[in-house]
N, CA, C and O atoms as CSV, one atom per row, in Angstrom:
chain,resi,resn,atom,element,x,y,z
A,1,UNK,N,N,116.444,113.824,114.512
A,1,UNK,CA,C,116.921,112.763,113.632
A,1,UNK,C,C,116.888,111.406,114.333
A,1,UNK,O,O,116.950,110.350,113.704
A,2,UNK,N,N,116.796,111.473,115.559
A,2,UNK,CA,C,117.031,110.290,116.378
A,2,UNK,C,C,115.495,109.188,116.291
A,2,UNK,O,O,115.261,107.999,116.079
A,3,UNK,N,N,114.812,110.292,116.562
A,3,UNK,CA,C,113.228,109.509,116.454
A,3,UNK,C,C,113.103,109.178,114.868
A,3,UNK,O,O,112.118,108.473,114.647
A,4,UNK,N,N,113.655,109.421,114.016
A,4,UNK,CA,C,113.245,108.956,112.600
A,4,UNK,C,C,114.079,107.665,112.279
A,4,UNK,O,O,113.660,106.675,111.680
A,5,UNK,N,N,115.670,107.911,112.925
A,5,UNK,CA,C,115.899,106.520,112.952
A,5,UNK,C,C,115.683,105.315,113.687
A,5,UNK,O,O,116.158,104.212,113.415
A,6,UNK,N,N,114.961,105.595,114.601
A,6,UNK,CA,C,114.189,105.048,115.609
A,6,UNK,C,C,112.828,104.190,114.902
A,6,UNK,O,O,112.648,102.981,114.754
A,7,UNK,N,N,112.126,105.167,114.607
A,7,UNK,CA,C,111.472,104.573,113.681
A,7,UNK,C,C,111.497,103.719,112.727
A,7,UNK,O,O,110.840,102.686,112.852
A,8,UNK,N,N,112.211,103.942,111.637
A,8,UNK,CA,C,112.704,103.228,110.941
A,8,UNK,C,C,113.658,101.613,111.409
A,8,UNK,O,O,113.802,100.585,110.748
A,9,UNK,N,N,114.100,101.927,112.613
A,9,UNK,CA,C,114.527,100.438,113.267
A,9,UNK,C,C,113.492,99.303,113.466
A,9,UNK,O,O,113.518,98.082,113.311
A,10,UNK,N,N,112.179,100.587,114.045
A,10,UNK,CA,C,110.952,99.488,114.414
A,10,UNK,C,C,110.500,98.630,113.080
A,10,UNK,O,O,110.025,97.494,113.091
A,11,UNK,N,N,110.785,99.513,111.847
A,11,UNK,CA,C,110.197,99.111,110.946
A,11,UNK,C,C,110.727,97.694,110.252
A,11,UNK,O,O,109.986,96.801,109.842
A,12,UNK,N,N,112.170,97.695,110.215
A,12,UNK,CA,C,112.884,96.567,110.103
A,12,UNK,C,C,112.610,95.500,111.021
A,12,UNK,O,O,112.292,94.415,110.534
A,13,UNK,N,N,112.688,95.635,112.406
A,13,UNK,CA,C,112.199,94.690,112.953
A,13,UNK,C,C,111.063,94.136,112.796
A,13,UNK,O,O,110.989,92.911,112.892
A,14,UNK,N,N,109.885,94.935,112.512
A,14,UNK,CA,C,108.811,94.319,112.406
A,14,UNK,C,C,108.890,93.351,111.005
A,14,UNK,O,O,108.272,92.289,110.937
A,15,UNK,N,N,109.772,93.888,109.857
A,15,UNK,CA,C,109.841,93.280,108.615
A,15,UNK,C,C,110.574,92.049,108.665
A,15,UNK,O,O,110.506,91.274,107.711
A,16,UNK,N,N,111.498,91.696,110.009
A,16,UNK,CA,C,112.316,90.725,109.706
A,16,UNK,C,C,110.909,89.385,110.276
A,16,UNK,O,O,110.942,88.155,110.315
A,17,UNK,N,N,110.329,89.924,110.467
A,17,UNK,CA,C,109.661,88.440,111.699
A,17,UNK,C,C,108.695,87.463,110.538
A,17,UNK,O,O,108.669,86.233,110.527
A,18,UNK,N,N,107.958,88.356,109.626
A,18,UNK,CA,C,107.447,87.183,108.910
A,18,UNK,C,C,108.294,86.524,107.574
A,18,UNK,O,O,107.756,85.615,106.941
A,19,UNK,N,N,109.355,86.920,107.263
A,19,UNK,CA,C,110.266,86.594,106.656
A,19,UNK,C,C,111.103,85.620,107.468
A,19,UNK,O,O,111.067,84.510,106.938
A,20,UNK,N,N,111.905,85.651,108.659
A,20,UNK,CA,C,112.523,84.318,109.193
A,20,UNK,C,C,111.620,83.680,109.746
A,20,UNK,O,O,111.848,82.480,109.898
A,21,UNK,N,N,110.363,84.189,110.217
A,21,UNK,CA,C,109.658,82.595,110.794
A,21,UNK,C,C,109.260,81.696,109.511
A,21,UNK,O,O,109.188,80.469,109.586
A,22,UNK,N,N,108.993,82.470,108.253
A,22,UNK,CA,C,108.928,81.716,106.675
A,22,UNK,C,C,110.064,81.261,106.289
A,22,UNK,O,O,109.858,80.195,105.710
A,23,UNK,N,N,111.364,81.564,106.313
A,23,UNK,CA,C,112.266,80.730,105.746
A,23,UNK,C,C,112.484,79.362,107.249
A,23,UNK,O,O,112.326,78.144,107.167
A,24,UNK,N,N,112.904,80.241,108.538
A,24,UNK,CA,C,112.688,78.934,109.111
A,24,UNK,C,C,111.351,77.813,109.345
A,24,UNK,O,O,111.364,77.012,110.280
A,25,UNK,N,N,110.503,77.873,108.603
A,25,UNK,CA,C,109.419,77.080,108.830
A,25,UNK,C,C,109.239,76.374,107.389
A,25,UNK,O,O,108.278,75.632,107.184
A,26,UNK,N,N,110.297,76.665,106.313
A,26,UNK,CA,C,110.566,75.985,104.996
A,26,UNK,C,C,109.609,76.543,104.172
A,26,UNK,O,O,109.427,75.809,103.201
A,27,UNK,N,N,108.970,77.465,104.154
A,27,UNK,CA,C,107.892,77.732,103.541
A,27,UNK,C,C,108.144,78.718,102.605
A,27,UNK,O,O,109.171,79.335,102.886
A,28,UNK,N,N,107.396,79.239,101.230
A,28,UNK,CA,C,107.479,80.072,100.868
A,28,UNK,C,C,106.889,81.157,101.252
A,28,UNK,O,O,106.125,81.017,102.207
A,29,UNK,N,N,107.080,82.948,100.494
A,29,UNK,CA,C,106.517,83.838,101.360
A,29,UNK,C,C,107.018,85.008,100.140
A,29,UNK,O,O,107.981,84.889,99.382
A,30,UNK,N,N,106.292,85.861,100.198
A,30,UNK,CA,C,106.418,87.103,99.272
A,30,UNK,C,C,107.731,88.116,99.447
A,30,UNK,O,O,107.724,88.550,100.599
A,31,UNK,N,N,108.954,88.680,98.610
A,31,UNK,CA,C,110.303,89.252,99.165
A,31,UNK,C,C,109.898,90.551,98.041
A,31,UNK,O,O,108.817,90.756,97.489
A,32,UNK,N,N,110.958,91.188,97.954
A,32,UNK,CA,C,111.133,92.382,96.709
A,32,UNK,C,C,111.510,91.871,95.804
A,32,UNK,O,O,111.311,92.437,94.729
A,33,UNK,N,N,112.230,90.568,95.818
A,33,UNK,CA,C,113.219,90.275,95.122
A,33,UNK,C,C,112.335,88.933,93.912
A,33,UNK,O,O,112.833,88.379,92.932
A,34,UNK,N,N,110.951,88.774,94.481
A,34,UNK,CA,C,110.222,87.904,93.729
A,34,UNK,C,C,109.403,88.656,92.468
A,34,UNK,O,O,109.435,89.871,92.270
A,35,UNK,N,N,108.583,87.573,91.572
A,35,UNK,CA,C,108.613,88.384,90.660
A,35,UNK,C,C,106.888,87.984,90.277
A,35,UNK,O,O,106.789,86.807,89.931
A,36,UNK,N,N,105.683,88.673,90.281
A,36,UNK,CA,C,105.793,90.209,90.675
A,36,UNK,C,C,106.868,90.471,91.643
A,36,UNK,O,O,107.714,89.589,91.791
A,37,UNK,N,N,106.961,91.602,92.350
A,37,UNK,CA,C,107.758,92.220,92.982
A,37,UNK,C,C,106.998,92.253,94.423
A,37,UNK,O,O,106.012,92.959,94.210
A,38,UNK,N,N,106.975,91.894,95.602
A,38,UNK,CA,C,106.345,92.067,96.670
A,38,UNK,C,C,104.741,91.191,96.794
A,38,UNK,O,O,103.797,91.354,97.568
A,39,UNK,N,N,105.005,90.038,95.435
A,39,UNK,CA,C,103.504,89.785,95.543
A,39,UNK,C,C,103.836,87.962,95.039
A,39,UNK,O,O,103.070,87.120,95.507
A,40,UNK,N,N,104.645,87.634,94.379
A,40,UNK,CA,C,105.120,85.972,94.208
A,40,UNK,C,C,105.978,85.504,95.127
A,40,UNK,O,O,106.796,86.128,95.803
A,41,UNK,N,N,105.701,84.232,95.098
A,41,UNK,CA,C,106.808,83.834,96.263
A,41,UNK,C,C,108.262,83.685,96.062
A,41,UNK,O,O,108.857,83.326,95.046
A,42,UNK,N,N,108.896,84.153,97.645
A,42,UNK,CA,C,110.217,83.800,97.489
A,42,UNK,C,C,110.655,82.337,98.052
A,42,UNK,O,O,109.930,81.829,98.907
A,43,UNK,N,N,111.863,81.611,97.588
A,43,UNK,CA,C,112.429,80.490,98.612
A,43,UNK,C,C,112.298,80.919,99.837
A,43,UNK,O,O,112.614,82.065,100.157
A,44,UNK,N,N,111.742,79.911,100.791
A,44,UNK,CA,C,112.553,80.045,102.237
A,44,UNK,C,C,113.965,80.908,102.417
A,44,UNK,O,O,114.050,81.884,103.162
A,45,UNK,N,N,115.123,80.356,101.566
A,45,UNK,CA,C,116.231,80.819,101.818
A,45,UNK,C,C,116.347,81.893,101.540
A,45,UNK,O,O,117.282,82.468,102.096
A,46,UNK,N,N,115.537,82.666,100.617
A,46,UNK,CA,C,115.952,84.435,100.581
A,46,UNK,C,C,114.559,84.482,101.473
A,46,UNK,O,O,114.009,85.583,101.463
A,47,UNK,N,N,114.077,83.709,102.048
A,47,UNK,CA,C,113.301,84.836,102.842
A,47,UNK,C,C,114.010,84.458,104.025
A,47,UNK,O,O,113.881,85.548,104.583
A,48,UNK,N,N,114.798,83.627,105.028
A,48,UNK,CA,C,115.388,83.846,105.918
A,48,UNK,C,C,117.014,84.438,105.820
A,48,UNK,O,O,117.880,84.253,106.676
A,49,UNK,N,N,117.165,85.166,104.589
A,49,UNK,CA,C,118.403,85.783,104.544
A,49,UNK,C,C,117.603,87.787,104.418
A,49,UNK,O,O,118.068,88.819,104.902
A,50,UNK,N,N,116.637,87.632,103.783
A,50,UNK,CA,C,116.114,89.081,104.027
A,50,UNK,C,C,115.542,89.393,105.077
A,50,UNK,O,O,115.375,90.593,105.292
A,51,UNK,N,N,115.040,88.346,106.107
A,51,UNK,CA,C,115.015,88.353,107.649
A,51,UNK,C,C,115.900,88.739,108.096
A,51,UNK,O,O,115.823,89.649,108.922
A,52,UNK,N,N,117.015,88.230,107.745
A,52,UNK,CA,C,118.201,87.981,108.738
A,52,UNK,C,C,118.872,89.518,108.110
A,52,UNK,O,O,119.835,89.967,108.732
A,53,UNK,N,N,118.504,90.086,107.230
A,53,UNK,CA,C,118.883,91.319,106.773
A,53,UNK,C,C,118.689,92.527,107.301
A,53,UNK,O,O,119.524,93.422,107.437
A,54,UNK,N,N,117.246,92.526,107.677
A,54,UNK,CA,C,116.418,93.477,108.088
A,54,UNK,C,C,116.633,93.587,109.157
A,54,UNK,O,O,116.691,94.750,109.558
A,55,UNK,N,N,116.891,92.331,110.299
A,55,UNK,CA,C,117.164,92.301,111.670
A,55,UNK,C,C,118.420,92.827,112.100
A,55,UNK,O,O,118.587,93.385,113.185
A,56,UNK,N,N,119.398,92.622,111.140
A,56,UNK,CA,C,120.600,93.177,111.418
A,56,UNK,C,C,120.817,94.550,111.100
A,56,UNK,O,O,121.528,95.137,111.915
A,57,UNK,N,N,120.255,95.447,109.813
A,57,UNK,CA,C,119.789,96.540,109.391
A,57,UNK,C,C,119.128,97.220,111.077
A,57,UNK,O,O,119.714,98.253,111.403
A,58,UNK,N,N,118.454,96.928,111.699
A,58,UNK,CA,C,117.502,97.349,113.099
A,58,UNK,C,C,118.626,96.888,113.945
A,58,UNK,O,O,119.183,97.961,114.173
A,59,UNK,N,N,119.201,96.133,114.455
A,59,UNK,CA,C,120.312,96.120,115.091
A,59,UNK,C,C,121.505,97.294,114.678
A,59,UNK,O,O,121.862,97.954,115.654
A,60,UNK,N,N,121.983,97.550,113.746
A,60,UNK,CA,C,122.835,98.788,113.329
A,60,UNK,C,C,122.267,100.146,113.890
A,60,UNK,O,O,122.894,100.995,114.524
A,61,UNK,N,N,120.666,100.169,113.439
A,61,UNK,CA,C,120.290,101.158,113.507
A,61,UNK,C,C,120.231,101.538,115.511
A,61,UNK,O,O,120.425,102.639,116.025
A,62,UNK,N,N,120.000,100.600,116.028
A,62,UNK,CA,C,119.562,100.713,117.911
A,62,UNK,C,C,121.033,101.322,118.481
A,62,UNK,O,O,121.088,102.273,119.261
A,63,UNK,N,N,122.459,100.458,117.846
A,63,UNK,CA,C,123.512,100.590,117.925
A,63,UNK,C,C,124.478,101.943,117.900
A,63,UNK,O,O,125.593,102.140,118.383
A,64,UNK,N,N,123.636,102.741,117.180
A,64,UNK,CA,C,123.813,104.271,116.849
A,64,UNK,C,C,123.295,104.892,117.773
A,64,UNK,O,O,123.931,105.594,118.559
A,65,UNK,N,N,121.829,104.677,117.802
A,65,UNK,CA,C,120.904,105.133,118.525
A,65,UNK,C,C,119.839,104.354,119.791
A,65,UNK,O,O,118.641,104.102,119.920
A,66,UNK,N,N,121.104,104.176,120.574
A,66,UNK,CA,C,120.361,103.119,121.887
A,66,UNK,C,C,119.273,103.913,122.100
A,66,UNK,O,O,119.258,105.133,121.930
A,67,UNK,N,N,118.105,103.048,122.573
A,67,UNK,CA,C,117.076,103.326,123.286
A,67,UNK,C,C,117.363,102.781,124.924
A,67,UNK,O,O,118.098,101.877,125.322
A,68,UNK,N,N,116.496,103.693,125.655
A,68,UNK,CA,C,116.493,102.968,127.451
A,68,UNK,C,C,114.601,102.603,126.890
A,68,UNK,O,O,113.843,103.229,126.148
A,69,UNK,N,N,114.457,101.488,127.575
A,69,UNK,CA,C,113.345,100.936,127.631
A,69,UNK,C,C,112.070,101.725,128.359
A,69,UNK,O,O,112.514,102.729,128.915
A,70,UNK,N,N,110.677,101.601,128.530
A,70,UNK,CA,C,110.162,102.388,129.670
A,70,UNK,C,C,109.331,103.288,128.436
A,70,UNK,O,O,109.347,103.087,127.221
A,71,UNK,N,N,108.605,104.350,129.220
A,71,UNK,CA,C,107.920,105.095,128.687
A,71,UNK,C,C,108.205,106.626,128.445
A,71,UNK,O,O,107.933,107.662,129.052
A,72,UNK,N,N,108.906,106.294,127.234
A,72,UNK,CA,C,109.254,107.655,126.526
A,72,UNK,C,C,109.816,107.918,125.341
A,72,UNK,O,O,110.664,107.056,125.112
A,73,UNK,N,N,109.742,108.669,124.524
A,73,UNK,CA,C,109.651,109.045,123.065
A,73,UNK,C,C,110.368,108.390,122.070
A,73,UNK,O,O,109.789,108.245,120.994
A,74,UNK,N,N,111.638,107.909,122.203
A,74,UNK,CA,C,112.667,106.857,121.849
A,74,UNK,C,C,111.697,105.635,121.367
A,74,UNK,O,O,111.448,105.424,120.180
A,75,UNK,N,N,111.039,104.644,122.750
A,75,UNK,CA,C,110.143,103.574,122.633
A,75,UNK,C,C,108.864,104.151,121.770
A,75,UNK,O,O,108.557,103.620,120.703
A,76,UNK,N,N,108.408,104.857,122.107
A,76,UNK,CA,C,107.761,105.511,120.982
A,76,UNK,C,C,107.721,105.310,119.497
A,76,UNK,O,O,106.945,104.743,118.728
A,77,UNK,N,N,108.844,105.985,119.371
A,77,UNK,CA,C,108.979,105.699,117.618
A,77,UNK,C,C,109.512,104.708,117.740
A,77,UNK,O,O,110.123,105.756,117.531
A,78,UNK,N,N,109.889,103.937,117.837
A,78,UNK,CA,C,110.024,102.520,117.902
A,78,UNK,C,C,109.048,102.031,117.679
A,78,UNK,O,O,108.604,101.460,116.683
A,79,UNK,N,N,108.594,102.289,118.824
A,79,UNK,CA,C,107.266,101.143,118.258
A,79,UNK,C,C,106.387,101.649,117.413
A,79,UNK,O,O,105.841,100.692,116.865
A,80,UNK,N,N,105.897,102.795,116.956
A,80,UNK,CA,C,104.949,103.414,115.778
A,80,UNK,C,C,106.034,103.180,114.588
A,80,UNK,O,O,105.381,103.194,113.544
A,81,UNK,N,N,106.974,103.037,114.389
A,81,UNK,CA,C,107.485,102.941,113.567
A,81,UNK,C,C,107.348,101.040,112.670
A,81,UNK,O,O,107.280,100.717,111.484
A,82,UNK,N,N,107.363,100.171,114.032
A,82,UNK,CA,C,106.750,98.784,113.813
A,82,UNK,C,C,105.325,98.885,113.458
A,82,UNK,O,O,105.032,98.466,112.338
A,83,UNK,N,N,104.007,99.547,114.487
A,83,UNK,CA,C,103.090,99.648,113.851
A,83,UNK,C,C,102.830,100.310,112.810
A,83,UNK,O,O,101.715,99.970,112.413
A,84,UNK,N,N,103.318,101.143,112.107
A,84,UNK,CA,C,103.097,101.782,110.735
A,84,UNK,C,C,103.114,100.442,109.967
A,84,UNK,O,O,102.031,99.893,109.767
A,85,UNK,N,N,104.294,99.848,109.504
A,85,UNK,CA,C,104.545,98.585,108.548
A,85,UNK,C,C,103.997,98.153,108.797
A,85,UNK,O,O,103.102,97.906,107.988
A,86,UNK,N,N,103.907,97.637,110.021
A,86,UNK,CA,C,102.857,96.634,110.777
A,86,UNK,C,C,101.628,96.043,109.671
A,86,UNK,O,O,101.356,95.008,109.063
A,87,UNK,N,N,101.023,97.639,109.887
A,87,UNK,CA,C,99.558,97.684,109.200
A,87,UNK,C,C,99.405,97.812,107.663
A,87,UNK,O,O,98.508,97.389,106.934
A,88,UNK,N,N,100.686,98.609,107.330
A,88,UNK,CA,C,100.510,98.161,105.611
A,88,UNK,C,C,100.825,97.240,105.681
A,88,UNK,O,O,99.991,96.503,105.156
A,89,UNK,N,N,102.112,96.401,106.279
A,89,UNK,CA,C,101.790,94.609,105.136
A,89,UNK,C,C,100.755,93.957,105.942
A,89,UNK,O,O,101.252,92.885,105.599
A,90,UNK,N,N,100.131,93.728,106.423
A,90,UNK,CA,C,99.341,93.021,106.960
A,90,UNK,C,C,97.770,93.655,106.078
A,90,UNK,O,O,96.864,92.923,105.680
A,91,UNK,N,N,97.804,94.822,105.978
A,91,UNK,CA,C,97.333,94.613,104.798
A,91,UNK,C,C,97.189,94.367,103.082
A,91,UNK,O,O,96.286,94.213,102.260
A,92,UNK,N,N,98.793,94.441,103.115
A,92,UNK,CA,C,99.131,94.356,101.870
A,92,UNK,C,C,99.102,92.646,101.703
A,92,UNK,O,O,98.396,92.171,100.812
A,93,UNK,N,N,99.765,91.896,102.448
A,93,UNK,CA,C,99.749,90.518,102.675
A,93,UNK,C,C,98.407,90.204,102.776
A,93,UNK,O,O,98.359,89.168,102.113
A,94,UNK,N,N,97.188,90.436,103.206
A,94,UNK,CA,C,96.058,90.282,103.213
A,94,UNK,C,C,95.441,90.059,101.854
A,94,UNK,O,O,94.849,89.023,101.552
A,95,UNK,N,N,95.560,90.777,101.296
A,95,UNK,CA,C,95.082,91.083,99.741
A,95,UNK,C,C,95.654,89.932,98.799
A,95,UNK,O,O,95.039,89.416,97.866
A,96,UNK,N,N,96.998,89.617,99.235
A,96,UNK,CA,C,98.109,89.451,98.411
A,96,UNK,C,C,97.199,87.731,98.725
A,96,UNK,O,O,96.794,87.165,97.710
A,97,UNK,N,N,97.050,87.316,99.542
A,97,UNK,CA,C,96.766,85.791,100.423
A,97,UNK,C,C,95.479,85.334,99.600
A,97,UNK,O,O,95.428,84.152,99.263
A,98,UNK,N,N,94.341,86.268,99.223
A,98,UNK,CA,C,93.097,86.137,99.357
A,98,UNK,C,C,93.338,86.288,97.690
A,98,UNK,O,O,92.264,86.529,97.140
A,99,UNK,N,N,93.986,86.243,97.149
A,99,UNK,CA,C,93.996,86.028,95.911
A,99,UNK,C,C,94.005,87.036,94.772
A,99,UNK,O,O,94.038,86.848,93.556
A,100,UNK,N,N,93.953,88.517,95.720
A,100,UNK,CA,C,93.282,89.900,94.972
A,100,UNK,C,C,94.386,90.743,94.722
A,100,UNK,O,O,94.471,91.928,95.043
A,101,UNK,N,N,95.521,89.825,93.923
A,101,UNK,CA,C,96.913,90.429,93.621
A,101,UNK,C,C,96.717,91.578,92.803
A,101,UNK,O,O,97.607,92.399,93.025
A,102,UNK,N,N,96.134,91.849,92.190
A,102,UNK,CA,C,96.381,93.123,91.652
A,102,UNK,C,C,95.965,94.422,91.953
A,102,UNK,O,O,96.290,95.328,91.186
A,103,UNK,N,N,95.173,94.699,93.132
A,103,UNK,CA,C,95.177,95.192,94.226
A,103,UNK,C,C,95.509,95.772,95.223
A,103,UNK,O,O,95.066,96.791,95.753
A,104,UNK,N,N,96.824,94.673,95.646
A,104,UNK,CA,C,98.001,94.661,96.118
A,104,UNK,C,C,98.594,96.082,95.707
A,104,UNK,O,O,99.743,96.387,96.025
C-alpha cells in the first residue's frame, strides 16, 4: 500500500507545478473545474489554488508515508508515479495547445 501511495504523491506533485507556475505567472491554464472540463481555461487564481491543492494533497500523502531519499523502491514510485502524469498531460496539454481539442 505504501508504494501506491507513493505514487500517487508523485502524481500530485507533478500536477501542482504547471498549475502554480500559471497562476503565479498571471496567466491562464486548463483546471477540472473549467468548462470544457480539463480543456478551457482557468483564472490564474484557481489555477494557483489547485496548485497549491495538489501540493499540499503530496505533502499529506509523504507525511504518512516518509520516503529516505537515494536509490530504492519508495523513490521509485515516486517518481514513476510523477512520470506516469507526467506523460499523459503533457500529452494531453499538447493536443489541448495545438488546437485539436476534441481529441483531447
Amino acid at each position: 500500500m505504501n508504494y501506491i501511495a507513493l505514487f500517487f504523491a508523485g502524481a500530485f506533485f507533478c500536477n501542482c507545478i504547471p498549475h502554480l507556475c500559471a497562476g503565479l505567472q498571471g496567466m491562464p491554464f486548463p483546471t477540472p473545474f473549467a468548462k470544457p472540463r480539463g480543456i478551457g481555461n482557468s483564472s490564474p487564481f484557481v489555477n494557483f489554488i489547485w496548485g497549491a491543492f495538489n501540493f499540499g494533497v503530496g505533502l499529506f500523502i509523504l507525511s504518512r508515508h516518509p520516503v529516505l531519499t537515494g536509490l530504492n523502491l519508495d523513490c521509485l514510485a515516486l517518481a514513476a508515479g510523477a512520470l506516469a502524469l507526467g506523460t499523459y498531460l503533457s500529452r494531453h496539454f499538447g493536443k489541448v495547445r495545438s488546437g485539436d481539442r476534441f481529441s483531447a
